[in-house]
N, C-alpha and C positions, 0 to 999 in steps of 0.2 A: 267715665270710669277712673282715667288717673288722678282727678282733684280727688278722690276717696280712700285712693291710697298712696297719698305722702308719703316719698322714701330718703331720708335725710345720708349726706353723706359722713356725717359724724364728726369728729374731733379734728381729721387728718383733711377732709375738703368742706369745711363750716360750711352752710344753709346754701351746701348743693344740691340738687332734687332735677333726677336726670329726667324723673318725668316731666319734669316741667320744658323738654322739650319738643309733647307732644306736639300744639300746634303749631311752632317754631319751623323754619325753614330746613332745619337739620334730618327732619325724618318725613318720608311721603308717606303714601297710602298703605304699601306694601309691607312698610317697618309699624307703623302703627297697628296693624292687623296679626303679625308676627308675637307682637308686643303686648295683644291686649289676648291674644291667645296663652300667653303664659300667664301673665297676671288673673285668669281666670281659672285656673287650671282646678281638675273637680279633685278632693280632696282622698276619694276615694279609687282603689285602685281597680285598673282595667286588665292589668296582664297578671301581679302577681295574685298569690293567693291573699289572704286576709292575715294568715300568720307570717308569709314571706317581707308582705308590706311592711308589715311590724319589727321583721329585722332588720328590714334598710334603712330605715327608719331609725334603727339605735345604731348601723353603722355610719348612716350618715352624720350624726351628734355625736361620735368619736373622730371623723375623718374633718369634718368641718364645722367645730363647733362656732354658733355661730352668737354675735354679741347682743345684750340686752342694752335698750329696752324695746328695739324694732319688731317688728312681726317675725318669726324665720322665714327662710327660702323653704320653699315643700320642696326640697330636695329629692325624696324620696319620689315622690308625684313625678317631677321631671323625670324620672330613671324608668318610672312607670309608662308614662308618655311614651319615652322613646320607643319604649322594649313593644310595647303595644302598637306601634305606628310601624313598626321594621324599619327604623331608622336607624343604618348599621356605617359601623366605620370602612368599609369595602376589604376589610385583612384583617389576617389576625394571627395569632402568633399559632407555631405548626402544634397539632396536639388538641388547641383551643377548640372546644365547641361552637356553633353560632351564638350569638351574643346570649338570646334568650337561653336559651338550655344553659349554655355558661353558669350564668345567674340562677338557675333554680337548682344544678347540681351544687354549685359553689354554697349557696345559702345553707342545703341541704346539710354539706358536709360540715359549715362553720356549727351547724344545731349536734349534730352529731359530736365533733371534738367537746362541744361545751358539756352535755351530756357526760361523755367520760370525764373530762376534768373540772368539771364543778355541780354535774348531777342536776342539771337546768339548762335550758334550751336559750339560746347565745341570750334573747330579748328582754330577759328575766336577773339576767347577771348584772352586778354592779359596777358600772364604771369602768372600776378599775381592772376589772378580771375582762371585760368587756378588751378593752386596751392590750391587755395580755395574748388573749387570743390573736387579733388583728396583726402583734407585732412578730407572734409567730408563725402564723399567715405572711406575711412578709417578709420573712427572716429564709422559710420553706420547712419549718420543724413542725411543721403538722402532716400528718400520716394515716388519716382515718380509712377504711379503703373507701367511703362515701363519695372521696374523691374522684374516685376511679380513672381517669387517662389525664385528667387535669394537676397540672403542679400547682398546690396552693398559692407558691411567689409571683406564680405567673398570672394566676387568675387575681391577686390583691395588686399587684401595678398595671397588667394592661386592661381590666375590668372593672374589679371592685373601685379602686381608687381614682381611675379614669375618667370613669361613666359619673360618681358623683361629685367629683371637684366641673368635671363639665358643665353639670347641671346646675351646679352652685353658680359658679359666674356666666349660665345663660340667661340669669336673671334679674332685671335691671335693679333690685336693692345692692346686689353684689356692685354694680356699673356704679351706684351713688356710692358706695364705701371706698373705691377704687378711682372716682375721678373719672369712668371712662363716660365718655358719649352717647355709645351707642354705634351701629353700624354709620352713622350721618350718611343716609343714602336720599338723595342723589348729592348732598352738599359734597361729602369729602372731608378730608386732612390734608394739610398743605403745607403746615410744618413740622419733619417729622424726625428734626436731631434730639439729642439729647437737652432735658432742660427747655425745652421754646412750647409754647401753647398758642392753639389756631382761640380769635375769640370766644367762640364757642361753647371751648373746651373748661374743665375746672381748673381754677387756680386751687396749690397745697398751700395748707399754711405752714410758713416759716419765722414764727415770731407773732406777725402781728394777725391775731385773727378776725380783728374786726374789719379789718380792710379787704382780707380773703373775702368775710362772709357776705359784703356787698360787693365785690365782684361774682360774684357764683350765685347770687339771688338773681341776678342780670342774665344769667348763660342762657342762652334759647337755640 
């Protein structure tokens, strides 16, 4: 499965490719099964509705846009995953719904605001009004009563924004763009100051990149 989907780490860790430390010593059986369950993830959703899917989906391309010309992170899917699996952060802020209802009020209310203030439902909006709304989401100047016990600031940093930057770097194209490894289980980290790299690991480049790119074609 991962020779199928090459994940390059780009301009900042040249011809890194974290998969390539599937059958490497850095990841066992556990990490590989963990791993190959996201890289399969169905495309379609399990928990939200069909129109819900389709707003996380435009919030997640405002929250984490993500660079061409790589495949994207199904961003949305992981959120779906979770929310469908009950996999919950054990707390939550006082007020807060369970995660799941969170998210179907929250969505609810974001269709709603766009509705009065652009007369289209958030999915449909462009861009830039798309952004708008988010930042007044964020900001807490949205007031629809859709919301109903939920403060929009609170549902946009401990939820909306939460749940998909998580899922974004649960993903190992995020781990190639970023240089990480991966959990290295049972291997480990060994050097863990600032500036030092266990072999392993990726080298950034600093100048010379063709030296990066055959260190990091090497990392297993």
């Amino acid at each position: 499965m991962h020779d199928a989907r090459r994940i390059r780490g780009g301009d900042r860790y040249p011809g890194y490719d974290v998969l390539a430390k599937w059958s490497g010593p850095s990841w066992n059986a556990k990490t590989r099964q963990v791993i190959a369950r996201r890289l399969a993830i169905a495309p379609e959703p399990r928990f939200f509705t069909a129109d819900e899917f389709e707003t996380v989906t435009a919030i997640a391309a405002r929250i984490v846009p993500q660079p061409p010309p790589r495949a994207p992170i199904p961003v949305a899917a992981l959120v779906d995953q979770k929310l469908h699996d009950g996999i919950m952060d054990g707390y939550r802020t006082a007020g807060m719904p369970r995660d799941g209802e969170a998210w179907r009020v929250g969505l609810r209310a974001l269709d709603a605001e766009a509705r009065v203030a652009y007369r289209d439902r958030f999915a449909a909006l462009a861009e830039g009004l798309q952004d708008a709304l988010l930042q007044r989401a964020e900001a807490g100047e949205l007031h629809a009563s859709e919301w109903g016990a939920i403060c929009p600031k609170d549902f946009f940093k401990k939820r909306l924004a939460r749940d998909i930057v998580l899922a974004y770097y649960a993903h190992p194209a995020a781990w190639s763009e970023i240089g990480w490894g991966g959990p290295a289980s049972p291997r480990g980290y060994v050097r863990l100051d600032f500036n030092e790299r266990d072999p392993w690991e990726a080298a950034e480049a600093h100048g010379d990149g063709a030296a990066v790119r055959r260190i990091n074609s090497r990392v297993r």
